[in-house]
ROMI-419220 format. One record per residue (C-alpha): residue number from 1; x, y, z. Coordinates in steps of 0.1 Angstrom, whole numbers, plus 5000, padded with zeros to 4 digits. Layout:
<nodes>
NUM,X,Y,Z .
...
</nodes>
This chain:
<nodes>
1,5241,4878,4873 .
2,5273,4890,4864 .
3,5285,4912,4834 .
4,5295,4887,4806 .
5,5273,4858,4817 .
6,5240,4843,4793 .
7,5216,4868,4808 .
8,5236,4900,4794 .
9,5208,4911,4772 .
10,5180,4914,4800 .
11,5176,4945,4826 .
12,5179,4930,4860 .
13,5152,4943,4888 .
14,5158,4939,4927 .
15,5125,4941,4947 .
16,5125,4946,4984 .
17,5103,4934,5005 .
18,5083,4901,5013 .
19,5045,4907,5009 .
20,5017,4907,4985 .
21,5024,4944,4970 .
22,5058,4933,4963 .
23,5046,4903,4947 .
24,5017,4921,4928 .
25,5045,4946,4913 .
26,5065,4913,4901 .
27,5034,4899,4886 .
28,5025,4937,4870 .
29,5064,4938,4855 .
30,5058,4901,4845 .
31,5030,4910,4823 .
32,5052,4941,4803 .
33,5069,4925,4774 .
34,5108,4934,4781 .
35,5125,4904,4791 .
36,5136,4908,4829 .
37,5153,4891,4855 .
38,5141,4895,4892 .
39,5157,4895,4925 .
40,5139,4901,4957 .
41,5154,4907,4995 .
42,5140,4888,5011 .
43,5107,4877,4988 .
44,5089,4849,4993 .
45,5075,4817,4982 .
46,5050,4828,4957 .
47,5075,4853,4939 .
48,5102,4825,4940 .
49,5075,4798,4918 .
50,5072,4827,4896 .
51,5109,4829,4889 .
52,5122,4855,4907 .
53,5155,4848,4925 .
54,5160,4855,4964 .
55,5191,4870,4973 .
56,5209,4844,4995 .
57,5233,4869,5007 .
58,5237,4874,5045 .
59,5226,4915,5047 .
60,5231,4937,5076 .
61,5223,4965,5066 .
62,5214,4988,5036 .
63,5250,4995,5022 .
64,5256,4956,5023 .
65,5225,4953,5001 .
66,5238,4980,4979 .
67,5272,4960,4975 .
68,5253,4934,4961 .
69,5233,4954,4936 .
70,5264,4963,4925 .
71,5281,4932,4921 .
72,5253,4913,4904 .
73,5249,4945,4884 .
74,5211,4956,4892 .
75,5193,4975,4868 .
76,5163,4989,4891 .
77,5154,4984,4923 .
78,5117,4987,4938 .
79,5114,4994,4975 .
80,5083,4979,4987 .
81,5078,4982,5023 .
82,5076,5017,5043 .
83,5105,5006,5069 .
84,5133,5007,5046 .
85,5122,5041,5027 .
86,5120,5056,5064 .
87,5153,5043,5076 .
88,5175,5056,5047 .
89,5173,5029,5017 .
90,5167,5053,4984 .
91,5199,5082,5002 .
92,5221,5048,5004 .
93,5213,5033,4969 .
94,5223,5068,4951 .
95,5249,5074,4971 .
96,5263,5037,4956 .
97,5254,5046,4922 .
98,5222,5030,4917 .
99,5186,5035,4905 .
100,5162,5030,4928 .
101,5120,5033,4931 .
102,5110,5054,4958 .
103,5114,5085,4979 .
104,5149,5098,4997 .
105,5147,5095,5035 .
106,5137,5134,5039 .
107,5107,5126,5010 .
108,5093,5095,5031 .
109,5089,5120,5063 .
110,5055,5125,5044 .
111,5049,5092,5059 .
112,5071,5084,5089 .
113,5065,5111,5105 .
114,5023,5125,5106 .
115,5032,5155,5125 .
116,5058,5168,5097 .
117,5029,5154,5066 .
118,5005,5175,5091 .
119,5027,5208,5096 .
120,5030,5205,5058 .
121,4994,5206,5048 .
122,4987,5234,5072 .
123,5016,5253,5061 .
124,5005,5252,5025 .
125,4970,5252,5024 .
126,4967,5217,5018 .
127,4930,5203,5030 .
128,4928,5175,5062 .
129,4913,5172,5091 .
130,4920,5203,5120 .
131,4946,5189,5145 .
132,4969,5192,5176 .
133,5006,5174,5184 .
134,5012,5164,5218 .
135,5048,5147,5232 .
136,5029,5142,5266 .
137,4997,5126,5280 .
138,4987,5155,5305 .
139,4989,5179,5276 .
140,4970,5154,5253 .
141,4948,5149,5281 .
142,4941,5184,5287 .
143,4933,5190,5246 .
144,4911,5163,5249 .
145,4889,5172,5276 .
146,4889,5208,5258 .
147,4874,5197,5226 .
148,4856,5163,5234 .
149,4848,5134,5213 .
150,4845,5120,5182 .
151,4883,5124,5179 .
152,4908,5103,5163 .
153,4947,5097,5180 .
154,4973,5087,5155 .
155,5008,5079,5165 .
156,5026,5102,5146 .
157,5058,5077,5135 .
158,5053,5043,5117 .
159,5032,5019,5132 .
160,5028,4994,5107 .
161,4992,5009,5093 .
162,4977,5003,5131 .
163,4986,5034,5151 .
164,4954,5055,5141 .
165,4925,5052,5166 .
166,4892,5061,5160 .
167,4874,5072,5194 .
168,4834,5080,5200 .
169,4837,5081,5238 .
170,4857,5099,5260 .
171,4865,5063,5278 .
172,4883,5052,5243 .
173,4901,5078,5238 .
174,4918,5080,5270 .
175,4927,5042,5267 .
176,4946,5050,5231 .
177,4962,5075,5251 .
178,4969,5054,5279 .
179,4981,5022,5253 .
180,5005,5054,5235 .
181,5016,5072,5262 .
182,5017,5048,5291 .
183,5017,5014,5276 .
184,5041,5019,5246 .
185,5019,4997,5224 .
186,5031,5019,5192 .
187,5066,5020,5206 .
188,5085,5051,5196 .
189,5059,5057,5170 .
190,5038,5077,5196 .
191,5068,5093,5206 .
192,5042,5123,5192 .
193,5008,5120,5190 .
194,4985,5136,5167 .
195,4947,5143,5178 .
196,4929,5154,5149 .
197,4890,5159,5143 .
198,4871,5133,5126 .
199,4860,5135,5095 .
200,4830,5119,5084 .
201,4824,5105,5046 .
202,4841,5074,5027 .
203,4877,5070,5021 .
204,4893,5061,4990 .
205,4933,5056,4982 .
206,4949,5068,4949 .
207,4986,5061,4943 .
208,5004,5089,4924 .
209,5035,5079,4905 .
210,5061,5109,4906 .
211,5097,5124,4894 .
212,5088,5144,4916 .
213,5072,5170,4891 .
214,5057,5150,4863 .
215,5032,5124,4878 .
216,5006,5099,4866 .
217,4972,5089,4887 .
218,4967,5052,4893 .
219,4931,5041,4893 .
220,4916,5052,4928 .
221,4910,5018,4949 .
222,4889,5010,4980 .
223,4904,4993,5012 .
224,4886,4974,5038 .
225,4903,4983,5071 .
226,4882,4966,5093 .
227,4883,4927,5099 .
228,4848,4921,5098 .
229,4821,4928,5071 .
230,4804,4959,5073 .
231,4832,4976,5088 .
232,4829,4960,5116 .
233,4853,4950,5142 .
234,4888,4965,5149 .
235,4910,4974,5124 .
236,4938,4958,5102 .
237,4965,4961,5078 .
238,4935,4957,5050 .
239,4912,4927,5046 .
240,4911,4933,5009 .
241,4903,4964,4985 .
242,4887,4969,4946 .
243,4897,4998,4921 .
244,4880,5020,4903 .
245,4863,5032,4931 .
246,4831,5049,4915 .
247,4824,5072,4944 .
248,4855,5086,4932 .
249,4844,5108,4899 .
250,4861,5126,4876 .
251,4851,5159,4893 .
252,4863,5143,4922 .
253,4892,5131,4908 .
254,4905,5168,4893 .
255,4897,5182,4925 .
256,4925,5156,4944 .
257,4950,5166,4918 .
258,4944,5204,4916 .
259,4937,5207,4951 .
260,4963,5178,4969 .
261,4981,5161,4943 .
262,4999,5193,4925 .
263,5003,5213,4961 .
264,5019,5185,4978 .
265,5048,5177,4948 .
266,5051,5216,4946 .
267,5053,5217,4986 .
268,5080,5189,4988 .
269,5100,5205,4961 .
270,5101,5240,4974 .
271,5111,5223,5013 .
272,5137,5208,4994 .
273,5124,5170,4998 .
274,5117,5162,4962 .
275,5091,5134,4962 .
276,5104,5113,4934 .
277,5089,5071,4938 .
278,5052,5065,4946 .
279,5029,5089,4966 .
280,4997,5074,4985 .
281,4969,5098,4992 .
282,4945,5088,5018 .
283,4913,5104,5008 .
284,4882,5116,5028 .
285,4853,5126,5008 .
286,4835,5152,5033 .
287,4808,5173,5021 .
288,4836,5200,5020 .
289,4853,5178,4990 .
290,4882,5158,4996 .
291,4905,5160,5022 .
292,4937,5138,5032 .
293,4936,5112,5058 .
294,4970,5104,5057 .
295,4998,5100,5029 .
296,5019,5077,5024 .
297,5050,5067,5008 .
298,5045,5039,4990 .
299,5022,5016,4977 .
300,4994,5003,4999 .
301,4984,4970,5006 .
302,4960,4951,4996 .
303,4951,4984,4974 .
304,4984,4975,4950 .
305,4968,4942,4943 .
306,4934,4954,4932 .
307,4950,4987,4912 .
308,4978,4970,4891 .
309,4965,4946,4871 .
310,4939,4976,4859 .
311,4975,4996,4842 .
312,4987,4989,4808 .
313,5025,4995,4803 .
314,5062,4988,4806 .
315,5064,4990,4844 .
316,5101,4991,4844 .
317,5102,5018,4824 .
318,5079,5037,4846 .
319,5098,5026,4872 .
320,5128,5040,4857 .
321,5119,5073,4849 .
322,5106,5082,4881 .
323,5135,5074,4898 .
324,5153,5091,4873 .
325,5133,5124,4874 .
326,5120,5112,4836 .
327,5083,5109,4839 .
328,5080,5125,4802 .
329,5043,5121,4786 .
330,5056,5100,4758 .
331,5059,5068,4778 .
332,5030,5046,4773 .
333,5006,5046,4799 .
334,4975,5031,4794 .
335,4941,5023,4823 .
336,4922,4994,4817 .
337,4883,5002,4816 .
338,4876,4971,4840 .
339,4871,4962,4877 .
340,4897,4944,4903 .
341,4887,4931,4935 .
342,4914,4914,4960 .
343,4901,4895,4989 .
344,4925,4888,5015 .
345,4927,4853,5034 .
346,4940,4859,5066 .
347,4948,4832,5098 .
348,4919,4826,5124 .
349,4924,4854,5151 .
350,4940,4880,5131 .
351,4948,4906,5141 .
352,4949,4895,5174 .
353,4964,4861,5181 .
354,4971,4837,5153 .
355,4988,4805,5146 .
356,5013,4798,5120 .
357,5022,4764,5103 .
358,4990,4753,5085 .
359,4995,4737,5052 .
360,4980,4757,5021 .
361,4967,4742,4991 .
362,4950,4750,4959 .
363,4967,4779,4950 .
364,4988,4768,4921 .
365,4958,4749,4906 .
366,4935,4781,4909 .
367,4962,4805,4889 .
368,4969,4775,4862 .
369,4933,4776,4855 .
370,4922,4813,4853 .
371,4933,4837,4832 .
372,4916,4865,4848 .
373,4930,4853,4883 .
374,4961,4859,4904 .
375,4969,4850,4937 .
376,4998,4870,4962 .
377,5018,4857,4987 .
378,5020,4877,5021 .
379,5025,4856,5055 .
380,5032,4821,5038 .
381,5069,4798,5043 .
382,5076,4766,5026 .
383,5089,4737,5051 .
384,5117,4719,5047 .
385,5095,4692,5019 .
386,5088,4722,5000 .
387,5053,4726,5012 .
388,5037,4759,5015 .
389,5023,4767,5049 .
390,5011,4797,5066 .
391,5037,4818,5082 .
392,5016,4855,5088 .
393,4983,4871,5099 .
394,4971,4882,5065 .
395,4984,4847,5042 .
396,4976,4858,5004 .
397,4953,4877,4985 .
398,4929,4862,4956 .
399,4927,4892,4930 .
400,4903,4890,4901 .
401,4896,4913,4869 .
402,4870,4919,4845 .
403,4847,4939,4822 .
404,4822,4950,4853 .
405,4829,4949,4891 .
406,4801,4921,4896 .
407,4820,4893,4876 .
408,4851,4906,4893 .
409,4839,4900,4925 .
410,4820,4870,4923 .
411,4853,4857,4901 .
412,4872,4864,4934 .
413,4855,4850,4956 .
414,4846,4815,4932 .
415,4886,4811,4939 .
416,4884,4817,4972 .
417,4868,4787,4981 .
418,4893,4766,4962 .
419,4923,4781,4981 .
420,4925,4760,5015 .
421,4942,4763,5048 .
422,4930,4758,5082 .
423,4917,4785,5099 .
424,4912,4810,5068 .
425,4894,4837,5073 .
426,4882,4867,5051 .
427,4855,4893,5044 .
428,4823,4882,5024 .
429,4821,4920,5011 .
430,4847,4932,4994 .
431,4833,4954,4966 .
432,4805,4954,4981 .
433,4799,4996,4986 .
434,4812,4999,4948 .
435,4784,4974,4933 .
436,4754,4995,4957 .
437,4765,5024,4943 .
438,4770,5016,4909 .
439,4733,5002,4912 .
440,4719,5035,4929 .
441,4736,5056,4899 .
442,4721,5029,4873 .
443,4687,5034,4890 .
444,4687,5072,4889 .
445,4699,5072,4852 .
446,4670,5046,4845 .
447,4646,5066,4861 .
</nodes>
């Protein structure tokens, strides 16, 4: 789009990245009433049939990208994925004169880097789990043997949300060491390893929108990690989540800000790494109150798909003021007093093994005929007919809303069975620990 052409009047919006988060934030921006026009590098089918366009520029790297922000005169831009953040994308952007969602390269170390996130917490009081960095097995080996098991070993760099291992016996955690250290499955990412205690309670995610000072809390979702119900199984990049998470009270909720939330933003900006984009806190609820599992430094998935459609305002507004250190309390900002759920459909064999290549269907008949409904593309390709097929481990994610979490879940997963592909796979529980607790609070107020 280029100055003087017939969409002048409209704010243009590049979104990077190529999974369902990026596609829930184009449905979430969809739904605000400014007029927009979307980009996305590189997108994907689902966010092209809602109208965004794909860049169709050949880009090497992140200044080339930035050239054509430029050129087609961009607005915003919305970083998705953790990769880019890590690697540089926000410092290149500003440095080109452009606005851009998330945090600078120093910012996203709160992520890419578990042993600085670590030293951070510790340094300012910040409560997680006790821990030890190692660059070298015999030392890790050594720690190990020292304190026993449980224990859980987390590459420190990215590892695409599967470097953390969880280990109960002595024989499993010298294997993750083994994989880390020996076997490179993590790569570089467990160029440092972090062995931390394990903390026992239920997690919960809350996304924190930040200029870095001023912030706003997202409702706090649930993910399901783990590919098979109950928790069962090894883990995954997230087989689906739901928001508001009710084991997350109010109390509860005060506590995170006062005690993580406030710190951390205070920490960054007095290290000089002002945390301006959006800020994901892992949460542990341990009978000690909350603790961090992990942060990171953007928004999660599947949690974005079950958390946005519960936030009433003008996203690219929001959007715009953080990245602009303008997060003032006037800007409307309004959460919904319903339930999401997201249920993932993911390829036979995920995580391990899958094939790619099946043809999808019913998804465009499902979201023309629910207005509670939307469906996000993750790991899906169209051929060269213009048929949709399945081109990743986790393929889409069905999200549904409503009044209580019950309709909201059985909403999901009516539309679940009308979305086909062979080989599709998902969790029958998603929700599930919300509705039992719900019903246990219900019972104890009711008797």
């Amino acid at each position: 789009m280029n100055k003087g052409g017939t969409l002048d009047f409209m704010n243009s919006v590049l979104i990077v990245g190529s999974g369902g988060r990026e596609h829930a934030i184009l449905k979430a921006m969809l739904r605000s009433d400014r007029p927009l026009c979307f980009f996305a590098y590189p997108g994907n089918p689902g966010m092209e049939q809602d109208g965004c366009m794909l860049v169709d520029r050949k880009v090497t790297d992140f200044k080339d990208l930035a050239d054509w922000a430029n050129q087609n005169d961009i607005d915003l831009t919305i970083v998705g994925p953790e990769t880019p953040l890590a690697e540089g994308i926000v410092d290149v952007f500003r440095e080109n004169g452009l606005t851009i969602f998330g945090p600078a390269k120093r910012a996203a170390e709160l992520e890419s880097s578990k042993q600085f996130s670590k030293g951070l917490m510790k340094k300012y009081g910040i409560p997680t789990a006790r821990y030890e960095a190692f660059t070298t097995k015999d030392a890790a080996l050594e720690y190990l043997h020292k304190v026993g098991v449980p224990i859980v070993i987390k590459a420190s760099g990215l590892a695409a949300g599967k470097g953390v291992v969880v280990c109960d016996t002595m024989e499993q955690a010298q294997k993750a060491l083994n994989d880390m250290f020996d076997n490179r499955v993590f790569g570089a990412a467990a160029d440092s390893v972090i062995m931390e205690e394990k903390m026992t309670g239920e997690e919960a995610s809350i996304f924190v929108l930040s200029d870095g000072k001023n912030f706003r809390i997202l409702p706090a979702a649930q993910d399901h990690k783990a590919v098979g119900d109950g928790d069962t199984g090894p883990n995954t990049g997230g087989m689906g989540a739901y928001a508001p998470a009710p084991l997350v009270t109010k109390d509860i909720l005060h506590r995170v800000e006062q005690e993580i939330i406030v710190p951390v933003l205070d920490a960054m900006r007095e290290e000089d790494r002002t945390y301006r984009g959006l800020l994901y806190c892992g949460i542990m609820l341990t009978d000690d109150g909350p603790k961090v599992v992990e942060f990171n430094c953007r928004f999660g998935d599947p949690e974005t798909q079950a958390v946005l459609p519960l936030v009433k305002c003008d996203w690219y507004e929001i959007f715009k003021a953080c990245a602009e250190g303008d997060l003032h309390p006037g800007l409307q900002f309004e959460i919904d007093r319903g339930y999401c759920v997201s249920v993932i459909l993911a390829s036979k064999g995920y995580p391990g093994n899958y094939e790619k290549g099946k043809f999808i269907t019913g998804i465009e008949d499902v979201e023309h005929s629910h207005s509670n409904i939307d469906v996000y593309h993750s790991g899906t390709v169209l051929d060269e007919d213009d048929r949709l097929l399945t081109n990743g481990g986790r393929v889409c994610a069905v999200t549904a809303w409503s009044d209580n979490l019950a309709d909201a879940i059985a909403d999901a997963y009516l539309v679940v069975g009308d979305v086909h592909f062979e080989g599709k796979y998902f969790r029958k529980d998603i929700g599930a620990k919300g509705l039992a607790r719900l019903h246990r609070e219900s019972s104890m107020v009711s008797n």
